[in-house]
N, C-alpha and C positions, 0 to 999 in steps of 0.2 A: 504494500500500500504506500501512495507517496500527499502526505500532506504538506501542502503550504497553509505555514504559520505566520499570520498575519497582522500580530500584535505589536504594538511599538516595538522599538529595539530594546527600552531599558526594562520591559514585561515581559519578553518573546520566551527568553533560558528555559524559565521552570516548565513552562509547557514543551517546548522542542525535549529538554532531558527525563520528561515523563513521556513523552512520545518514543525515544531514542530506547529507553527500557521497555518500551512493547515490540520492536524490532522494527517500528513505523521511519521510512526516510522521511525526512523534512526539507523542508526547503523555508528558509526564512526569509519573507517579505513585507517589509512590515509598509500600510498603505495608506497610514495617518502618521504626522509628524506635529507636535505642539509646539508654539512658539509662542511665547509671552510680546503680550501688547506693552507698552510704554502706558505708565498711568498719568493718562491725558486730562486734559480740562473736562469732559464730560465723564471719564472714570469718576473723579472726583467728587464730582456733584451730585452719580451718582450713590457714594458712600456716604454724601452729606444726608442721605435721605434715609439712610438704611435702617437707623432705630426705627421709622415707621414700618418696617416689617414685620409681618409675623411669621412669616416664613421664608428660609434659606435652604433652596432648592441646590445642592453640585451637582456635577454632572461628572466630575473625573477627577485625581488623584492632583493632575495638575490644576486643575480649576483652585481644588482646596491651596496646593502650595501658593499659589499665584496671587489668590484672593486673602491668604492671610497676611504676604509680605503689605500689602497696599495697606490691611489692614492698619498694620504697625507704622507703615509709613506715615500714615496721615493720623495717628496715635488715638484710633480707636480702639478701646480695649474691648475683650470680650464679653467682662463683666457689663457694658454698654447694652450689649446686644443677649442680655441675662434671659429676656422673656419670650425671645424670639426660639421657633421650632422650628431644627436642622434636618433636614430631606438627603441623603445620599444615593444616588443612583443605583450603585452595588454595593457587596461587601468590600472590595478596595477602597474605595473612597472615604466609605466607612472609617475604614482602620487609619487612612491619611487624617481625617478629624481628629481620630481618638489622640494620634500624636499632638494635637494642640488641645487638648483636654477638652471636646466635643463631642459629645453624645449625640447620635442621630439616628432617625428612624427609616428601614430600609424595607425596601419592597420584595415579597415574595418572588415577584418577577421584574429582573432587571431591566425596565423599560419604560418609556414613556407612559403607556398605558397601566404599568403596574405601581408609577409614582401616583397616577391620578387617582388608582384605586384605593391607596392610604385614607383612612379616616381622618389625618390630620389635612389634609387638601378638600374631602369632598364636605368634611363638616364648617368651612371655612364661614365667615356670614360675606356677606355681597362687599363689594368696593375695601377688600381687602389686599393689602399691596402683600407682592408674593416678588422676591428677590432671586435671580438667576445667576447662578457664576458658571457660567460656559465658557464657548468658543465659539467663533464666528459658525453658524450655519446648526447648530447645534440643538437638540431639543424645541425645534419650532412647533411642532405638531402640538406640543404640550401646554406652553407660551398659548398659542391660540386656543387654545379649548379655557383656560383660565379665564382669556380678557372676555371671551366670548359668555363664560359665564357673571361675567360683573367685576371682575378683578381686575387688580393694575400692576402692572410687572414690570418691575426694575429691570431691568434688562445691562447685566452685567457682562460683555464682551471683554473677557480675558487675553485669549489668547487665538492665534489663527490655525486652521488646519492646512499641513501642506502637503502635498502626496513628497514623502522622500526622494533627494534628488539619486542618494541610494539606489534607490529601488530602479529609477529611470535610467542609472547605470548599468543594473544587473537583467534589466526583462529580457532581451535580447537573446543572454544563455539560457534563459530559463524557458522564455518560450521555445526552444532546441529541447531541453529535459522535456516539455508537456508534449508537446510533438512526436516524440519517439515513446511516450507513457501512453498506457490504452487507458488512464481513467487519474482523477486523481481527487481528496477533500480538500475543501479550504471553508473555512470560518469568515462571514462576513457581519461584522459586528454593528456596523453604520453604516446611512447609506454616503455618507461620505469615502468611505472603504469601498464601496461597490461600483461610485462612479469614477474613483480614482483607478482602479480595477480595469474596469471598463475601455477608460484613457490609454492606461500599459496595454493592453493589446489589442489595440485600434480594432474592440468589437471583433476579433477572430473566432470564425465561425468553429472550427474544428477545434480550437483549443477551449471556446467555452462548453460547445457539447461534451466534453469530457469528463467534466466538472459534477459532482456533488458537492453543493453550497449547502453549508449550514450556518441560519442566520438567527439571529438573535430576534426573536420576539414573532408576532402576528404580522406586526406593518410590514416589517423590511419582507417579511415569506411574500408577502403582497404585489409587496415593490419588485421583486426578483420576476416572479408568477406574471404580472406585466410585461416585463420586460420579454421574457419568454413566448409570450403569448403575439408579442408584438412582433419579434422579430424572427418567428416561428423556430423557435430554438430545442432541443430535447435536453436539458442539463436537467441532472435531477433538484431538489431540493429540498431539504431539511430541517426542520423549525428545533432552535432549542431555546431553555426556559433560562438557560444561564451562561456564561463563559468560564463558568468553574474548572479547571484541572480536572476536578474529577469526574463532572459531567461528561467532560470532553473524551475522556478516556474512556467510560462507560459508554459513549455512542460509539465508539471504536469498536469495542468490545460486540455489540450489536450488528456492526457494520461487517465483521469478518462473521459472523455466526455462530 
């Protein structure tokens, strides 16, 4: 079996060296890259507002780092932000709070749809301001269903997502490995990853039919399922409930029989 492991490069290890002990080849490509914004004049203004939250929505491990330096920089303590209810995407992010002494409540399913299903988000009352620390392009689905309900959302752009310029040095060999491979997994955990995806191999027909994608949540199965349908394609696809290590390895496990 040959997986591409699609996770940043400083997350990618633990998963390729639990892959590498099932006798799975990997191939490491990673199809998001974060880069922290400069905290501009509209950063700022929007931290000047952020005790009016009642809720602090992350979205990733770097959002937290990103959004606690500003924090400190502009010398808002936490103790400020005492009343306010912290949302974490997954359990990483989680665990990036806990290192700034943050407690945060985490969705059964890692996703935009499993953040809205928290009780702390649908019990909200109307015209409540709801704080986002993303990345450019990030959790919009989510963002709209809020304002749409009566809410007003801070809209915290941290940082940008860039497809690695990495990765656009290595596709070249690698679309040679998938070529000469009758089949291969890949993880597509945003649709940000999908269209950068996409981009690396200018929509290649025989290299995407090869493909079993397993993607993170309902939407993005959706957004693939489209794509497919649109461009009359046969890859298969695979819905998971998590990006967990062991999740992943358990659908391996499934996967070979």
């Amino acid at each position: 079996m040959l997986f591409i492991n699609t996770r940043p490069q400083d997350r990618a290890k633990p998963l390729t060296m639990a892959l590498h002990q099932q006798s799975i080849d990997v191939i490491e490509l990673p199809l998001l890259e974060l880069i922290a914004r400069p905290l501009s004049s509209d950063l700022t203004g929007l931290y000047r507002q952020l005790q009016s939250a009642k809720v602090i929505v992350v979205v990733s491990p770097t959002a937290v780092d990103v959004g606690m330096k500003y924090l400190n920089q502009l010398q808002i303590s936490l103790a400020d932000l005492a009343h306010v209810k912290w949302i974490a995407v997954g359990q990483k992010t989680a665990e990036s709070l806990i290192k700034y002494g943050v407690e945060s409540l985490v969705p059964d399913v890692e996703t935009s749809e499993g953040m809205l299903s928290l009780s702390a988000l649908k019990s909200l009352d109307t015209r409540t301001n709801v704080a986002f620390w993303r990345g450019e392009g990030g959790r919009q689905f989510m963002m709209d269903t809020l304002i749409s309900q009566g809410h007003k959302v801070l809209n915290f752009i941290l940082y940008d997502r860039h497809c690695p310029e990495q990765s656009k040095q290595v596709i070249e060999t690698i679309k040679q490995q998938l070529q000469q491979s009758p089949s291969y997994k890949m993880v597509v955990s945003s649709e940000a990853s999908w269209l950068n995806w996409i981009e690396l191999i200018q929509n290649n027909r025989g290299i995407l039919n090869k493909a079993d994608y397993w993607v993170l949540g309902e939407r993005l199965f959706q957004l693939l399922l489209n794509h497919q349908k649109q461009n009359k394609l046969s890859f298969k696809i695979t819905k998971l409930a998590d990006l967990k290590i062991d999740s992943i390895t358990q659908q391996i496990a499934v996967a070979q029989g």
